[in-house]
C-alpha positions in Angstrom: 191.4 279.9 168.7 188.8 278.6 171.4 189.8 279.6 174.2 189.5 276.2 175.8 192.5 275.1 173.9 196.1 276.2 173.3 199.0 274.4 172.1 203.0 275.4 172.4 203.0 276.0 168.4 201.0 278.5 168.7 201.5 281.5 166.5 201.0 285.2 166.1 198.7 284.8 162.8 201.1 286.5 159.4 199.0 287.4 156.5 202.8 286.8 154.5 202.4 283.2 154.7 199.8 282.9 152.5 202.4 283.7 150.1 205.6 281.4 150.9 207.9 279.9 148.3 208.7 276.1 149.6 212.0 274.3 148.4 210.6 270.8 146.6 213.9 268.9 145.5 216.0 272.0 143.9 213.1 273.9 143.2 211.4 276.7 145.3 207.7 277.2 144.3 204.9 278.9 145.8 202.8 277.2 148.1 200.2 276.3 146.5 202.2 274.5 143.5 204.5 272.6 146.5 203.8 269.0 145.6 205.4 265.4 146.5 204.0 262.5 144.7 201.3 260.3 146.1 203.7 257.4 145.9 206.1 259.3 148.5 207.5 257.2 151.1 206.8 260.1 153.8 202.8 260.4 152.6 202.3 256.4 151.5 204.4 255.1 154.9 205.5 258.3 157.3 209.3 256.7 156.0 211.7 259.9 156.8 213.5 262.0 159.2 213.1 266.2 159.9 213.7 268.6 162.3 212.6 272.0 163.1 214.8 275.1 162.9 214.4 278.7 164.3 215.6 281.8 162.7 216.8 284.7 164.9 217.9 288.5 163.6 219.7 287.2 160.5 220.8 283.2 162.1 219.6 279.8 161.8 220.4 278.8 165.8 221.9 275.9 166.5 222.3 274.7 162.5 225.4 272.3 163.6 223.4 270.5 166.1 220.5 270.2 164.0 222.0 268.5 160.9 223.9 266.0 163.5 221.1 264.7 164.5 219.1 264.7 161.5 222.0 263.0 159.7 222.7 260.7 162.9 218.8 259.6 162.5 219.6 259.0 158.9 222.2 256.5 159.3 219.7 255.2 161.6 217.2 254.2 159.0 219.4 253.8 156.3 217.9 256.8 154.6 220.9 258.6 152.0 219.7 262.2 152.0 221.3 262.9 149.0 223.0 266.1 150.0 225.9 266.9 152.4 225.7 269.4 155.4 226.7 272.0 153.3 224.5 271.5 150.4 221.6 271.1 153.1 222.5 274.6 154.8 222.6 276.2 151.5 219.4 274.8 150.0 218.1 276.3 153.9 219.4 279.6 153.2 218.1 279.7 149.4 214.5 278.7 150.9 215.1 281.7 153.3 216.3 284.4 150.6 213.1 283.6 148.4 210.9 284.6 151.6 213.0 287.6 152.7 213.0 285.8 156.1 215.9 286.8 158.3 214.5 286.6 161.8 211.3 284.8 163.6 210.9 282.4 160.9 210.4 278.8 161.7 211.9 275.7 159.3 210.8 272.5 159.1 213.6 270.4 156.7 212.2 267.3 155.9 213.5 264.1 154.3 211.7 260.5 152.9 212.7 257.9 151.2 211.3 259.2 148.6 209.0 258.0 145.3 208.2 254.2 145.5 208.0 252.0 142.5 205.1 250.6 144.2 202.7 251.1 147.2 204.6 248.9 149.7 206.8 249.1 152.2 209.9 247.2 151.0 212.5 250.2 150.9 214.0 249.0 148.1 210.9 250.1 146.1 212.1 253.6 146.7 214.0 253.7 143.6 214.0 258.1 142.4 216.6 258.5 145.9 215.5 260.9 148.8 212.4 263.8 148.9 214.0 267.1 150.4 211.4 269.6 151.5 211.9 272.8 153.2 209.3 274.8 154.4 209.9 278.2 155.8 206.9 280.3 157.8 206.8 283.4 159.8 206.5 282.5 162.5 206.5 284.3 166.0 205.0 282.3 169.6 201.7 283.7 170.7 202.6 285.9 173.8 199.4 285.3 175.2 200.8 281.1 175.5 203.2 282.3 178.4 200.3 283.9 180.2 198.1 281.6 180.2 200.2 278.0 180.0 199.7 274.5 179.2 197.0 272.3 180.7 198.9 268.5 180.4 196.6 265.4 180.7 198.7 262.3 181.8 197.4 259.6 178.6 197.7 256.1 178.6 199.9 256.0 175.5 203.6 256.0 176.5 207.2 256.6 174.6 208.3 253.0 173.9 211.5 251.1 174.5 214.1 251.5 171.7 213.5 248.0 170.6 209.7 248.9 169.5 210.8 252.7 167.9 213.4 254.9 169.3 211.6 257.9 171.2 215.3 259.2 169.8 214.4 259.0 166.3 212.7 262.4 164.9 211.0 260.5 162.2 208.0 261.6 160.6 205.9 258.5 162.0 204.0 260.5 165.1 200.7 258.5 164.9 201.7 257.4 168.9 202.2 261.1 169.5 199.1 262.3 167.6 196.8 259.5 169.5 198.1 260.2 172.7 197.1 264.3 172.1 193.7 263.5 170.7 193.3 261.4 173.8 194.4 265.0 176.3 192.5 267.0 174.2 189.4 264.4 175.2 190.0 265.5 178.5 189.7 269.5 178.2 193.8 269.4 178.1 196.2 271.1 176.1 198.9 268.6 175.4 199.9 265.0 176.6 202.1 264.0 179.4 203.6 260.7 178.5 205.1 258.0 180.6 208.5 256.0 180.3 207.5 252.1 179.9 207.9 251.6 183.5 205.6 254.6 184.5 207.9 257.3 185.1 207.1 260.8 183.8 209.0 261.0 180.4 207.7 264.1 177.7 204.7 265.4 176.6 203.2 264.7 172.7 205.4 267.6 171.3 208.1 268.5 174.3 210.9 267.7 176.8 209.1 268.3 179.9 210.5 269.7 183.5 210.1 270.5 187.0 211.7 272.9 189.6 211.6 270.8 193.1 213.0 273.2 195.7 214.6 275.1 193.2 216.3 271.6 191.8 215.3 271.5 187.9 214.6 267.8 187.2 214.1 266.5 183.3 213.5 262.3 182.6 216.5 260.2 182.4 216.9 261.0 178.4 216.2 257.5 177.9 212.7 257.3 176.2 212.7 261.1 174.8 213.5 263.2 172.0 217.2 264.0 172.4 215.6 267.8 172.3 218.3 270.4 171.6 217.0 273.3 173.5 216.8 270.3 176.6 220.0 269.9 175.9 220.8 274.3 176.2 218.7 274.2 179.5 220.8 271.8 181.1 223.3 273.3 180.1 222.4 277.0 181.3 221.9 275.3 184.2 225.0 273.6 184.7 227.1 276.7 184.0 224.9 278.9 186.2 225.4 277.0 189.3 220.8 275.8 189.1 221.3 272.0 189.9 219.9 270.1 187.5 219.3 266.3 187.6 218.4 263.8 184.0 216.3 261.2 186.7 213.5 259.0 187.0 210.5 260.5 188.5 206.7 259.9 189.3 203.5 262.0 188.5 204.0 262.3 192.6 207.0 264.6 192.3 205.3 266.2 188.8 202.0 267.2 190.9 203.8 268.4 193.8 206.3 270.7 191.6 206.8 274.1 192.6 206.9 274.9 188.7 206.9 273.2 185.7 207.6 274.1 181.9 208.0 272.0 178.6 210.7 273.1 175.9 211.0 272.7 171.9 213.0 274.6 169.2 209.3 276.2 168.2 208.2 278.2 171.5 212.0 277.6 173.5 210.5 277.4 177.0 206.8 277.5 177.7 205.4 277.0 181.0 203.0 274.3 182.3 199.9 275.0 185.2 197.9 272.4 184.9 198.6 269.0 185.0 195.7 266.7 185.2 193.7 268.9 186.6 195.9 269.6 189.3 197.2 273.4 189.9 201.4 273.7 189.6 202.5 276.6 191.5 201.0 279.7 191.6 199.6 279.3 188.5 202.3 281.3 186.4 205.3 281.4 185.4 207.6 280.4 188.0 210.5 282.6 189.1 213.2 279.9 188.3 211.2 279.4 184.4 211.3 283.2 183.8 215.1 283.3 184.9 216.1 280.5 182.6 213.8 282.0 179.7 215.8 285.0 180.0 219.1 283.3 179.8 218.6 281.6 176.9 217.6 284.5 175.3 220.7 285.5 176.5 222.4 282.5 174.8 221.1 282.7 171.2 221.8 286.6 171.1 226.2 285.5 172.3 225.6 282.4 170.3 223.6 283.6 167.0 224.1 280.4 165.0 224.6 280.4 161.1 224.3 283.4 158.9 221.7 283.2 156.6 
C-alpha cells in the first residue's frame, strides 16, 4: 500500500482468500460463483442491515450482542430476515467449517430486502423475501497500523439527526460515510472525523472515536454514532478498572489538545490516532492509557471467548 495512506481495515495480505467459499442463501460457493441478482434491494437501493464479526482461537466474540443489534436494526426497517438467531449462528458456523477458519477470521453477515419485482424503491416490490450473505476472510490487522496510526481530517459531512437516518442504523447505505472519506483522503488523511449536527466531535467514517484528557477517557454522547460494541467493551473496561470515563459533548478544541487519542471497531479492536488535521496528538504513538486498555481487552475476549464455532 502507498505509504501515504493507511486505513484501520487494514490486513496482513492471505494468499487463502483467493480461495474462500461464501454462504449465498443456503448455499456456500466459491468466490468467484458468489452472486446476488442485479435486481437486489442491497445493489439496486443499499436496502439492508449487516454487521461485522471477529473470530478468535475457535469463537465468534460477542455473537449475542451482534445479532441484537442486527435484529433490533431489522425491526427498524421492517426488514424479516427470514431466519432466527439460531438458524443465523449456524449458517455463520457452516460458512466457517467450509473455510477451516477457527481464529483471525473476519465476517461480514449481511442482509437486503432482497430481489425486487421491479427496479424501484417501493419495498413491497421485494417479493422472493430477504438476501443472506456471509462472507468469511482471513483476516489478521496489519501490525505495522499501530506503529504508525491514523492521520483523521475533520470533513464537512457530519452524522445526521435520527430524523434524517439514524447514525444507529448499521445499514448498508454509507454513501455519507464514503463521501466524507474521499473528502479526508483529498486532504493527505487517513480517515474522516465527523461532527454531531451541532459541531461537536462525534466518530470518524468507519469508528467510535476517543480521547484520554488527563488520563479521563472521553467518547461522544452516543447520540449521533454507531452504537459500536467494542465502544461499548471500552467503557466498560473502563468502568470496572476504576479509568473514568465520560459519553459527553466535546469540541475539536479538547480533540487537538488530547494527550492521546484512538478510534475502535470490531475489525482492528483499538487502533490509535496521531494526527488529527494536521495537528500532532501526543507523542506521536501509542499512548500509555491506549496500550493499557488494548491489553485489557485482549484480556476480555481470551475470559470471555464468545460462541464456539
Amino acid at each position: 500500500m502507498d505509504q501515504a495512506t493507511i486505513s484501520t481495515h487494514e490486513a496482513e495480505e492471505d494468499a487463502r482468500n483467493r480461495d474462500i467459499k461464501i454462504y449465498v442463501d443456503g448455499e456456500i460457493l466459491h468466490r468467484d460463483e458468489a452472486k446476488v441478482s442485479v435486481y437486489d434491494s442491497g445493489f439496486m437501493l443499499g436496502d439492508g442491515v449487516w454487521e461485522g464479526l471477529r473470530v478468535y482461537d475457535g469463537h465468534i466474540s460477542f455473537l449475542e450482542e451482534h445479532l441484537e443489534r442486527l435484529f433490533e436494526a431489522a425491526t427498524y426497517i421492517d426488514l424479516d430476515i427470514g431466519k432466527s438467531r439460531g438458524e443465523l449462528t449456524e449458517a455463520l458456523r457452516a460458512t466457517l467449517r467450509a473455510n477451516s477458519m477457527t481464529t483471525d477470521a473476519h465476517i461480514r453477515l449481511m442482509v437486503t430486502r432482497g430481489r425486487k419485482r421491479k427496479p424501484f424503491q417501493h419495498p413491497h416490490l421485494s417479493v422472493h423475501g430477504s438476501t443472506l450473505v456471509i462472507i468469511a476472510e482471513h483476516s489478521k490487522p496489519r501490525e505495522d497500523v499501530l506503529e504508525r496510526g491514523i492521520r483523521l481530517h475533520t470533513v464537512p459531512h457530519h452524522r445526521g439527526l435520527p430524523l434524517t437516518q439514524d447514525a444507529k442504523l448499521n445499514s448498508h447505505s454509507k454513501l455519507n460515510c464514503i463521501i466524507a472519506l474521499n473528502h479526508a483522503l483529498r486532504a493527505g488523511a487517513d480517515e474522516a472525523l465527523m461532527l454531531d449536527p451541532f459541531g461537536f466531535v462525534n466518530t470518524t467514517n468507519a469508528c467510535n472515536f476517543f480521547i484520554v484528557r488527563k488520563g479521563e477517557v472521553w467518547t461522544s454522547s452516543g447520540d449521533y454514532c454507531l452504537n459500536g460494541i467494542t465502544r461499548r467493551k471500552i467503557i466498560e473496561i473502563c468502568r470496572a478498572e476504576g479509568i473514568p470515563v465520560f459519553e459527553r459533548n466535546f469540541s475539536l478544541v479538547d480533540a487537538y489538545g488530547a494527550e492521546e487519542a484512538f478510534l475502535t471497531g470490531t475489525f482492528g479492536a483499538q487502533t490509535p490516532v496521531f494526527e488529527i488535521d494536521g495537528r500532532r496528538i501526543g507523542g506521536g504513538g501509542p499512548g500509555p492509557l491506549f496500550l493499557r486498555l488494548r491489553e485489557l481487552y485482549k484480556t476480555l475476549i481470551r475470559r470471555n471467548p464468545g460462541t464456539p464455532v
